[in-house]
Each structure stands twice: as C-alpha cells, then as structure tokens.
PDB file of N, CA, C and O in Angstrom:
ATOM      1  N   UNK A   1     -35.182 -39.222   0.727  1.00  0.00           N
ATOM      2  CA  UNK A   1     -35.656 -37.986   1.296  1.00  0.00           C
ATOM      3  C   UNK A   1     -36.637 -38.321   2.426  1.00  0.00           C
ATOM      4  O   UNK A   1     -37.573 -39.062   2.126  1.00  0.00           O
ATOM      5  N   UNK A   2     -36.546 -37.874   3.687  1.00  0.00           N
ATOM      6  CA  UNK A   2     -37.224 -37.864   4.491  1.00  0.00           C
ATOM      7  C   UNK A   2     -38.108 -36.712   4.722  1.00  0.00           C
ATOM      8  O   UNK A   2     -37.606 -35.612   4.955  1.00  0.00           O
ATOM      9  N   UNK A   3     -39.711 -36.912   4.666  1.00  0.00           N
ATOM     10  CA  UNK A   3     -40.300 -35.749   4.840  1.00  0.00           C
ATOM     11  C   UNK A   3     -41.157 -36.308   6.017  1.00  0.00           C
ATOM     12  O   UNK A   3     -41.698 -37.394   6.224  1.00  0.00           O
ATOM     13  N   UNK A   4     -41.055 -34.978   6.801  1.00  0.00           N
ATOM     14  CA  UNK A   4     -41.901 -34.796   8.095  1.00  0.00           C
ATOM     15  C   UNK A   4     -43.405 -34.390   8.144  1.00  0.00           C
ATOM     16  O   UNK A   4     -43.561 -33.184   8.334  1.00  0.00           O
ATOM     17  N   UNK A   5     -44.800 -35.282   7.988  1.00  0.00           N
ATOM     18  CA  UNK A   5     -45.724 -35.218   8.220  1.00  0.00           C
ATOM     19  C   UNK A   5     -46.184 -34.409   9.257  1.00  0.00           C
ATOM     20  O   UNK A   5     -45.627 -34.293  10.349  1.00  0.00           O
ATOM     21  N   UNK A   6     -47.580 -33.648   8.777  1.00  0.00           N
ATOM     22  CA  UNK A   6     -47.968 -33.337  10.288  1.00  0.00           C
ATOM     23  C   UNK A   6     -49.297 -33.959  10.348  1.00  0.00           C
ATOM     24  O   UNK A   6     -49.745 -34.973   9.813  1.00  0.00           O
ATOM     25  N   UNK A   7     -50.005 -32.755  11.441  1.00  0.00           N
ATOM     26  CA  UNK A   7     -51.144 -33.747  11.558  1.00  0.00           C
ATOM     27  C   UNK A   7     -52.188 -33.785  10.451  1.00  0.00           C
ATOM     28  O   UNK A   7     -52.307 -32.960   9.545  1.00  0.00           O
ATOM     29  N   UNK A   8     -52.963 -34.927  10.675  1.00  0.00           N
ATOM     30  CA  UNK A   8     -53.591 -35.167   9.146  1.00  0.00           C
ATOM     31  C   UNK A   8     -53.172 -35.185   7.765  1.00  0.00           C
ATOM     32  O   UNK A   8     -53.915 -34.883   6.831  1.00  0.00           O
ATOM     33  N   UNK A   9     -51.938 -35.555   7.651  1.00  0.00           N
ATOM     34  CA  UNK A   9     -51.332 -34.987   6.690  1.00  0.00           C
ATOM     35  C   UNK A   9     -50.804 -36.448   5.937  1.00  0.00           C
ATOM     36  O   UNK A   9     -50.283 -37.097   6.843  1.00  0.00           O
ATOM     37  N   UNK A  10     -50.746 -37.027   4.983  1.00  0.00           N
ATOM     38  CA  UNK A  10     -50.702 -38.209   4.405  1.00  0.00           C
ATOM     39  C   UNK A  10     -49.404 -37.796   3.086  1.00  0.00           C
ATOM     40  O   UNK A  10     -49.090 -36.653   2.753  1.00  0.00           O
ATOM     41  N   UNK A  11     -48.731 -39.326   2.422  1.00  0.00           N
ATOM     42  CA  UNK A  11     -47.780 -38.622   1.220  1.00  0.00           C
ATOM     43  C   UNK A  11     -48.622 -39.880   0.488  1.00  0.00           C
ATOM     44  O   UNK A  11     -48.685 -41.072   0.790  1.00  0.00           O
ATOM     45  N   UNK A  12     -49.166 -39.207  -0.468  1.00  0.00           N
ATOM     46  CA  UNK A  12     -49.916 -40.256  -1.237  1.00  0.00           C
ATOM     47  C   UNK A  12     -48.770 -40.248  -2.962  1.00  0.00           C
ATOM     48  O   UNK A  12     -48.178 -39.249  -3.372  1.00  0.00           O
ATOM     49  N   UNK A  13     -48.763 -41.528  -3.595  1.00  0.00           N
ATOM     50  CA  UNK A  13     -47.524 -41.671  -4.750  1.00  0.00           C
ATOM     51  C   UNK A  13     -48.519 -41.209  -6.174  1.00  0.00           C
ATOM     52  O   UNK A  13     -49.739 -41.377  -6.175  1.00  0.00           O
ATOM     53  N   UNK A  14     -47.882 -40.706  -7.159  1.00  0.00           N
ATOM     54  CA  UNK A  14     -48.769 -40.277  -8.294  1.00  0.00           C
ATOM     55  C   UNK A  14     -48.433 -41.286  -9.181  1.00  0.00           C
ATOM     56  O   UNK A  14     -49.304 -41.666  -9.962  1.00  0.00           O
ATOM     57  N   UNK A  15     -47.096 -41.899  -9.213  1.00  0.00           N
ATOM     58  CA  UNK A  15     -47.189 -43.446  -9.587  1.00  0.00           C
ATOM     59  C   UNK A  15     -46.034 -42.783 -11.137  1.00  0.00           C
ATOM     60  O   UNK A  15     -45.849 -43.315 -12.231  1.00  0.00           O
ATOM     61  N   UNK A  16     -45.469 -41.454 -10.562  1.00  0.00           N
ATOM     62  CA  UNK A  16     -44.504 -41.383 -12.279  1.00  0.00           C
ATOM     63  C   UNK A  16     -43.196 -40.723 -11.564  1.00  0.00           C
ATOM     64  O   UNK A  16     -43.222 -39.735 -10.830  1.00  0.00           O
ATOM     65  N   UNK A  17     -41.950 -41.546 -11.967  1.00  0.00           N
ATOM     66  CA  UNK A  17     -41.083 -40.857 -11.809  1.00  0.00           C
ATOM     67  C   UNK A  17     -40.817 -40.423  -9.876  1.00  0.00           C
ATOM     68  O   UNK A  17     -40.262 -39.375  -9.543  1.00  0.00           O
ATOM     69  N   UNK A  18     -41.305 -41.395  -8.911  1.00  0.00           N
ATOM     70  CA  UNK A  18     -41.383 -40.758  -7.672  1.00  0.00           C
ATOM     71  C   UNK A  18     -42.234 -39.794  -7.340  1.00  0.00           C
ATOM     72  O   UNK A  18     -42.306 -39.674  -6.117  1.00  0.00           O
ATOM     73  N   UNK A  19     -42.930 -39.032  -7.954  1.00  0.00           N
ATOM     74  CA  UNK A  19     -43.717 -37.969  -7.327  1.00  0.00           C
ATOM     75  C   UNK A  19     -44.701 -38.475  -6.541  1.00  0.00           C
ATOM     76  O   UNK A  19     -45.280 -39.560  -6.603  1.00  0.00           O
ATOM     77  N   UNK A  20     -44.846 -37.352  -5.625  1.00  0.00           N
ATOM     78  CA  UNK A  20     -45.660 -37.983  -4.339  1.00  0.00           C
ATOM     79  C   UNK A  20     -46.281 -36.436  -4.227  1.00  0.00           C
ATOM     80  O   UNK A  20     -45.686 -35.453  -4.667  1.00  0.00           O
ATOM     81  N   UNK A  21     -47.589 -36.388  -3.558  1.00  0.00           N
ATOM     82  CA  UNK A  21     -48.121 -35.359  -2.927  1.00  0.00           C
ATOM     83  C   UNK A  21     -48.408 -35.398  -1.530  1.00  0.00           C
ATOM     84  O   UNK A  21     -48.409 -36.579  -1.181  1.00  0.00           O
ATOM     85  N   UNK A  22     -48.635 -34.689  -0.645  1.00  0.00           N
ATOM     86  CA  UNK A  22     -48.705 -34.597   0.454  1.00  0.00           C
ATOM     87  C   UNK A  22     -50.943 -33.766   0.737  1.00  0.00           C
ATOM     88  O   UNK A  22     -51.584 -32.772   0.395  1.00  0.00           O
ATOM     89  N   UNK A  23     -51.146 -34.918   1.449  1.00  0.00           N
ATOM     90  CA  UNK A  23     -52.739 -34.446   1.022  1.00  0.00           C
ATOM     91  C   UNK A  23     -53.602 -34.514   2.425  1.00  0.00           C
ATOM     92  O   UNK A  23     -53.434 -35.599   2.982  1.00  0.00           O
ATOM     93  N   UNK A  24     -54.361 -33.748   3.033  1.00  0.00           N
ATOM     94  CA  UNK A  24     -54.570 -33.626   3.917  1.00  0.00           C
ATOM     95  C   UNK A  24     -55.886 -35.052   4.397  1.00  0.00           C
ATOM     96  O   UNK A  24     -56.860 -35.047   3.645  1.00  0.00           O
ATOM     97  N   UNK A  25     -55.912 -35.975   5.341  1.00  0.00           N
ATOM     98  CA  UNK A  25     -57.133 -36.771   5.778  1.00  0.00           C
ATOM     99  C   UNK A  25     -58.027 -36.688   5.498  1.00  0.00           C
ATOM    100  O   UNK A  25     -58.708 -37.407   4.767  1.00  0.00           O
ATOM    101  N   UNK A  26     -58.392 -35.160   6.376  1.00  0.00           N
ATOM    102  CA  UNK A  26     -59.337 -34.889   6.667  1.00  0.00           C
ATOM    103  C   UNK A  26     -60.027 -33.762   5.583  1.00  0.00           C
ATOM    104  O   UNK A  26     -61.045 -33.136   5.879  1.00  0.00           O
ATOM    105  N   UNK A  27     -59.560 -33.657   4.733  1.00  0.00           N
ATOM    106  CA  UNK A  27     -60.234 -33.004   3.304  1.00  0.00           C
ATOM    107  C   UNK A  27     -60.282 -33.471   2.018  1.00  0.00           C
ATOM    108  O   UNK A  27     -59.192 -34.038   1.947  1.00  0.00           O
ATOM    109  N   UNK A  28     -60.637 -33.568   1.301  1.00  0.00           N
ATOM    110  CA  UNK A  28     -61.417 -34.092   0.018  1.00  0.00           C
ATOM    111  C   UNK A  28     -59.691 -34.757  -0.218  1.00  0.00           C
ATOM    112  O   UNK A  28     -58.861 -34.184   0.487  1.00  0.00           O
ATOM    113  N   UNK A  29     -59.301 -35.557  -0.866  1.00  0.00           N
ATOM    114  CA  UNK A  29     -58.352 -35.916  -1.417  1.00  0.00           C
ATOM    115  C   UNK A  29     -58.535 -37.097  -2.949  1.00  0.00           C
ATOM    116  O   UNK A  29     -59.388 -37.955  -3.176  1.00  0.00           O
ATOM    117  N   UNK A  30     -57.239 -36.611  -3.825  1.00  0.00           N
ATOM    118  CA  UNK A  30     -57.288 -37.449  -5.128  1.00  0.00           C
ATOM    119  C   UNK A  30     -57.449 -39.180  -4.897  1.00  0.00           C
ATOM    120  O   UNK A  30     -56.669 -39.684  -4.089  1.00  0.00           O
ATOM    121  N   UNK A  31     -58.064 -39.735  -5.328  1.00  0.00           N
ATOM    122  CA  UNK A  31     -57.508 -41.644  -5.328  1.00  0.00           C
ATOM    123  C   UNK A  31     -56.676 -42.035  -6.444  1.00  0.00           C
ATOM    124  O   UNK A  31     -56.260 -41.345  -7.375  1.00  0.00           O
ATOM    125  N   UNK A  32     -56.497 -43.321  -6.177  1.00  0.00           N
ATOM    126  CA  UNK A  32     -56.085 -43.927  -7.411  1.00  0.00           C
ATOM    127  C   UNK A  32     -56.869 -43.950  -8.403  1.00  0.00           C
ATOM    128  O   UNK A  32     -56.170 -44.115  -9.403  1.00  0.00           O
ATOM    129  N   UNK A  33     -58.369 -43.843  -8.785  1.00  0.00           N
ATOM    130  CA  UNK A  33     -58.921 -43.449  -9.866  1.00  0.00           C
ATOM    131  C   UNK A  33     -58.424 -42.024 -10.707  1.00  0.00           C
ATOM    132  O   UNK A  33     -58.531 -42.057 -11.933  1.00  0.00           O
ATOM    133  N   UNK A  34     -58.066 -41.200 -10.279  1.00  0.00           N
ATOM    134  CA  UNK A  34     -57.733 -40.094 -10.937  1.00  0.00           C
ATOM    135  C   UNK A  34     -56.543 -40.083 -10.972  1.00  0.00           C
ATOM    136  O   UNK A  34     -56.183 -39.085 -11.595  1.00  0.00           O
ATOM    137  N   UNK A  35     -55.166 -41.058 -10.404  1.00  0.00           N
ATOM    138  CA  UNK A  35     -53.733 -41.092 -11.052  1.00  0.00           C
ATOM    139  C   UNK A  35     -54.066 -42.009 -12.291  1.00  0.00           C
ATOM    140  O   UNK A  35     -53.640 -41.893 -13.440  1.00  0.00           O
ATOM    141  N   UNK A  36     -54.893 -42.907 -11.799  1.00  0.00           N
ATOM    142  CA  UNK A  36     -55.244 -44.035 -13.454  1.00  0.00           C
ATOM    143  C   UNK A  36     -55.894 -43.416 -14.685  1.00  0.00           C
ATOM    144  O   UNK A  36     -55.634 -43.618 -15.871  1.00  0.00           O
ATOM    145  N   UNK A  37     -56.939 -42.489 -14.041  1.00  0.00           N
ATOM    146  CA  UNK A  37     -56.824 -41.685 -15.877  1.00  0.00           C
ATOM    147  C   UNK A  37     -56.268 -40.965 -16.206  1.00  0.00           C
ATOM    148  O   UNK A  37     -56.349 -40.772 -17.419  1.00  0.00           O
ATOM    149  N   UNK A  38     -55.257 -40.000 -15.352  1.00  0.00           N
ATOM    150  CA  UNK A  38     -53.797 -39.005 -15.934  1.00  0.00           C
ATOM    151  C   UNK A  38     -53.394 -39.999 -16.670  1.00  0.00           C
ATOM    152  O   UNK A  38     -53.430 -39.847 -17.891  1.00  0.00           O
ATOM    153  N   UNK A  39     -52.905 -41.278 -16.099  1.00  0.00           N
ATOM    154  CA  UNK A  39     -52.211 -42.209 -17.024  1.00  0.00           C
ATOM    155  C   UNK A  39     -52.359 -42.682 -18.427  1.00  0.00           C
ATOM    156  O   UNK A  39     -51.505 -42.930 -19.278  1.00  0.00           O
ATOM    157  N   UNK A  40     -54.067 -42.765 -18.462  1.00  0.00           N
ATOM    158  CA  UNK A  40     -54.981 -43.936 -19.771  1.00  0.00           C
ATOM    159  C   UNK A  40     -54.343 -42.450 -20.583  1.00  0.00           C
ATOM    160  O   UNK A  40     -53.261 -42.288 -21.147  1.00  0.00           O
ATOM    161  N   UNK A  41     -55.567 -41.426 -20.361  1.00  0.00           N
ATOM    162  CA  UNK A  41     -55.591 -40.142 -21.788  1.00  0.00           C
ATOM    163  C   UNK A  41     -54.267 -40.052 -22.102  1.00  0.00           C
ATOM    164  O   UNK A  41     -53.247 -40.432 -21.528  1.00  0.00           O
ATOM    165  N   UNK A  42     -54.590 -39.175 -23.662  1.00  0.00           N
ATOM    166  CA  UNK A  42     -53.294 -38.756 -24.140  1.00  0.00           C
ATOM    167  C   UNK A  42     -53.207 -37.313 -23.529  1.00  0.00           C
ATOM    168  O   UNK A  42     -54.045 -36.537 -23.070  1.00  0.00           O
ATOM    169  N   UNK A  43     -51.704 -37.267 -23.730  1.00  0.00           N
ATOM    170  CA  UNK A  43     -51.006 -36.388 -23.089  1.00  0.00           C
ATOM    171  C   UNK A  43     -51.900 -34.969 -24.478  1.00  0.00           C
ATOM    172  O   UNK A  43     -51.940 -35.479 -25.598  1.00  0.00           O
ATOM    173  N   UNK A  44     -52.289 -34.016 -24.461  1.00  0.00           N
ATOM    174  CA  UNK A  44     -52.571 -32.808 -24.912  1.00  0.00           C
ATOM    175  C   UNK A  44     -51.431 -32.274 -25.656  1.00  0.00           C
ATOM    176  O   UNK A  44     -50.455 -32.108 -24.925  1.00  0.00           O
ATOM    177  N   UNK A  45     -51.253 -31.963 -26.837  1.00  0.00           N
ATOM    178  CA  UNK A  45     -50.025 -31.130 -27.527  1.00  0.00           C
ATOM    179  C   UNK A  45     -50.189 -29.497 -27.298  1.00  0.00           C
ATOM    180  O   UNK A  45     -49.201 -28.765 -27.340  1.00  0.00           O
ATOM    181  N   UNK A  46     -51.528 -28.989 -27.052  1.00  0.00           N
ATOM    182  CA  UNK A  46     -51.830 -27.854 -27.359  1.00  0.00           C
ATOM    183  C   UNK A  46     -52.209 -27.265 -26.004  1.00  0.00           C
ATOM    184  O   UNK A  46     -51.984 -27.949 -25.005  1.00  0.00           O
ATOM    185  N   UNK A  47     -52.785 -26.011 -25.874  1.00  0.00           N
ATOM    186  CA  UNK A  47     -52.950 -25.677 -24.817  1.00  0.00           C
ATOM    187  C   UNK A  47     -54.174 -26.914 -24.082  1.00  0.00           C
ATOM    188  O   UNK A  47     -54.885 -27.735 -24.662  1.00  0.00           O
ATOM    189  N   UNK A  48     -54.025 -26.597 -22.571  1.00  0.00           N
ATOM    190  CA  UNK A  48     -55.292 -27.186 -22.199  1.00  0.00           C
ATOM    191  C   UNK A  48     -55.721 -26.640 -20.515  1.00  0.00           C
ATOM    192  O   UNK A  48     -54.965 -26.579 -19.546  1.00  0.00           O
ATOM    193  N   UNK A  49     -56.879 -26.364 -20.574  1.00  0.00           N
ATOM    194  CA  UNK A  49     -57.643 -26.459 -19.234  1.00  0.00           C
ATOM    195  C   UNK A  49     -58.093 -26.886 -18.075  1.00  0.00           C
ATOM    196  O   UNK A  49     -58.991 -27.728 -18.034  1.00  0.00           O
ATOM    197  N   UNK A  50     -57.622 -26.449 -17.134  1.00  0.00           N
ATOM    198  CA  UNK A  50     -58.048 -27.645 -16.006  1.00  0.00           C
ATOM    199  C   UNK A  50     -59.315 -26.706 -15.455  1.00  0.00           C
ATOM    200  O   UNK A  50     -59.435 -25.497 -15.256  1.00  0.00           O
ATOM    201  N   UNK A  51     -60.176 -27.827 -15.309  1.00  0.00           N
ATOM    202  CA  UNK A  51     -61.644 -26.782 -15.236  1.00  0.00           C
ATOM    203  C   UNK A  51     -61.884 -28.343 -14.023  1.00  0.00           C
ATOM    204  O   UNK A  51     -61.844 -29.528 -14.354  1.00  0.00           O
ATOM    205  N   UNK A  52     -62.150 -27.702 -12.471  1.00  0.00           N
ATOM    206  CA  UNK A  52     -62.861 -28.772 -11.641  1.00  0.00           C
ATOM    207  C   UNK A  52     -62.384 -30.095 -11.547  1.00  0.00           C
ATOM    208  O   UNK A  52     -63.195 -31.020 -11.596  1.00  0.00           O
ATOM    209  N   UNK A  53     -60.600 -30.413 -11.358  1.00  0.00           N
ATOM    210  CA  UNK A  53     -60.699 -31.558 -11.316  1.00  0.00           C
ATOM    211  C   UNK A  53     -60.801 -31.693  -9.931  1.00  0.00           C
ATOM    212  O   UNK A  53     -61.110 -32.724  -9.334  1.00  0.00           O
ATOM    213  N   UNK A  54     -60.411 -30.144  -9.236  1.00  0.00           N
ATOM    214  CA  UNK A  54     -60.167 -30.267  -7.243  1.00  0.00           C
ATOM    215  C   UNK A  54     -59.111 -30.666  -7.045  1.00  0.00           C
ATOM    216  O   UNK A  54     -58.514 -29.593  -6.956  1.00  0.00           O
ATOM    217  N   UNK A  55     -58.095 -31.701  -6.842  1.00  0.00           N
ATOM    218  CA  UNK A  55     -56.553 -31.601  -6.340  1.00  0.00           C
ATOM    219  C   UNK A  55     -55.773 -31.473  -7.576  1.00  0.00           C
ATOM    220  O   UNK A  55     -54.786 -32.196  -7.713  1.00  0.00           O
ATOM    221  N   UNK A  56     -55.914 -31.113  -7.970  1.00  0.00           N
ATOM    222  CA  UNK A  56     -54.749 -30.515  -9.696  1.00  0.00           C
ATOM    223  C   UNK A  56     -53.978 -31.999  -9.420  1.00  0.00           C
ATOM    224  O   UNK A  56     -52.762 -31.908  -9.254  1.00  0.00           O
ATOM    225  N   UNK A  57     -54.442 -33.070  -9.369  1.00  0.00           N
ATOM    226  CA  UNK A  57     -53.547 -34.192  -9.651  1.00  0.00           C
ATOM    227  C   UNK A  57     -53.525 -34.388 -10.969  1.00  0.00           C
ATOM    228  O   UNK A  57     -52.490 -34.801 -11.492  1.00  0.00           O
ATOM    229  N   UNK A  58     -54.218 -34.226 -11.430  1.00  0.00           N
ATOM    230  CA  UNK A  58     -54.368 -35.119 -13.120  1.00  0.00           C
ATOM    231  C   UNK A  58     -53.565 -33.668 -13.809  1.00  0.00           C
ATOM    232  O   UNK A  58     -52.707 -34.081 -14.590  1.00  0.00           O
ATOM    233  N   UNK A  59     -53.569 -32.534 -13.779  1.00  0.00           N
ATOM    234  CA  UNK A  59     -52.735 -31.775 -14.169  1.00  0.00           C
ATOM    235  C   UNK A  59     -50.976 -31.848 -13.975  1.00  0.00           C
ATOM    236  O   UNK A  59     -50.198 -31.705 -14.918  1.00  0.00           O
ATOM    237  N   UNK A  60     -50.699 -32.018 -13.023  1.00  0.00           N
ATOM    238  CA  UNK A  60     -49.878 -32.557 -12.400  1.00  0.00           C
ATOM    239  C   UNK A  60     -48.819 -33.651 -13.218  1.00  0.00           C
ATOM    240  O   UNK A  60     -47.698 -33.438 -13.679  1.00  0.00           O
ATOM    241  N   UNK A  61     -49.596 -34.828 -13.202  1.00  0.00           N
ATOM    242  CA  UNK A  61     -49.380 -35.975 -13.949  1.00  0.00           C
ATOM    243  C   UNK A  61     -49.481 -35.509 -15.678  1.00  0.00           C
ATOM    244  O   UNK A  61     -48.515 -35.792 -16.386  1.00  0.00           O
ATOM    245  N   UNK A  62     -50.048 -35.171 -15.970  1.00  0.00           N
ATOM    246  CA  UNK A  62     -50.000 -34.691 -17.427  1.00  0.00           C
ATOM    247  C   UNK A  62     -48.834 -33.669 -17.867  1.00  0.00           C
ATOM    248  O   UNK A  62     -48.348 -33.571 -18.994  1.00  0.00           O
ATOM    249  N   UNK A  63     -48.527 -32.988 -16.804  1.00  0.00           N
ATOM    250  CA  UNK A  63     -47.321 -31.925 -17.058  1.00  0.00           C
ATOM    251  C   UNK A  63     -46.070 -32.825 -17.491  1.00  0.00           C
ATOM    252  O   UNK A  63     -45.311 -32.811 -18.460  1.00  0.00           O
ATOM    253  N   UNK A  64     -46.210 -33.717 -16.193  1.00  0.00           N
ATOM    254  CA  UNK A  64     -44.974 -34.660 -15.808  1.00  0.00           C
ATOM    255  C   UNK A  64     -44.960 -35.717 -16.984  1.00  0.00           C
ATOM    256  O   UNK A  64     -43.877 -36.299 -17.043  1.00  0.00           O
ATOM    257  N   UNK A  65     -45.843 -36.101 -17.897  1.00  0.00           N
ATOM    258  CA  UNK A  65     -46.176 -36.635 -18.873  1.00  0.00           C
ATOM    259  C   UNK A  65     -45.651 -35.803 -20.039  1.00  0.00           C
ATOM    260  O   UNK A  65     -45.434 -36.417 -21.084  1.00  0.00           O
ATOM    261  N   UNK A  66     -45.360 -34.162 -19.997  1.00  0.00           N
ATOM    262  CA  UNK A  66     -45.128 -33.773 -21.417  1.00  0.00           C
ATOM    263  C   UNK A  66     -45.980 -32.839 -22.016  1.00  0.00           C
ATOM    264  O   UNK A  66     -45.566 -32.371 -23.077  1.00  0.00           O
ATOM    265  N   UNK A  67     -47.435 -32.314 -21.466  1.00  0.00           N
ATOM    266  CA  UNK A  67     -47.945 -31.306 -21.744  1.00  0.00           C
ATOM    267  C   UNK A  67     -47.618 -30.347 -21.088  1.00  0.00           C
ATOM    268  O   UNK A  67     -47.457 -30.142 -19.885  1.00  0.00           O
ATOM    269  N   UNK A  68     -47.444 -29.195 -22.863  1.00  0.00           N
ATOM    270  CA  UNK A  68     -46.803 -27.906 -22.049  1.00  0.00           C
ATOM    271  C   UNK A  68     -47.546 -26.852 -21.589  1.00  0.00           C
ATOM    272  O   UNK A  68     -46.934 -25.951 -21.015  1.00  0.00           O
ATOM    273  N   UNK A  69     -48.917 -26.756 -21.735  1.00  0.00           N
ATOM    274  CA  UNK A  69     -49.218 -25.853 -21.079  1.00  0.00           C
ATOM    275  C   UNK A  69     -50.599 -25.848 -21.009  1.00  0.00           C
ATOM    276  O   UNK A  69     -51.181 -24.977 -20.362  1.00  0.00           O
TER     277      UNK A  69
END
C-alpha cells in the first residue's frame, strides 16, 4: 500500500500485525515507549478506560491485542 504523506505528516509502525499511524511532526506524537507498554501489560478482559494517554496509541494496540471494550 502506498500512502501519500503530506506536510508534516510522518507513518510511524505500532509494531503488531502492520499497523502504522500517520502522526503529525510538528505536534505532540506517541514513541516507542508507549508501543512498548501496549505490548508488556495484559490485555484487559473487562471493560476499560482510556483516561489521558493523548494519541489513543496504547488503546489502539490493546484493541488489536484482544480487548473488547
């Protein structure tokens, strides 16, 4: 798949299954510290909250991991 960047615009990898996000330079963006602890924790069976993580990456990765909601 070829995707067309624009400006400031980066495809950073979440490291499961190919997923990639597309995240702007020049605004706050996820690192590899926060794909590495989606990874460590356990996946949630029950409901769960995303309270302040700022790029819903670790939500993201946890979905894609198997938590349903």
């Amino acid at each position: 798949m070829n995707i067309e960047l624009g400006p400031h615009e980066r495809l950073d990898d979440l490291v499961l299954d190919g997923m990639k996000v597309i995240q702007r330079d020049d605004q706050f963006c996820f690192s590899l510290d926060t794909v590495l602890l989606a990874h460590f924790g356990a996946v949630p069976h029950g409901p769960a909250l995303d309270l302040g993580t700022g790029t819903a990456a670790i939500p993201l990765i946890l979905t894609a991991r198997g938590a349903k909601r």
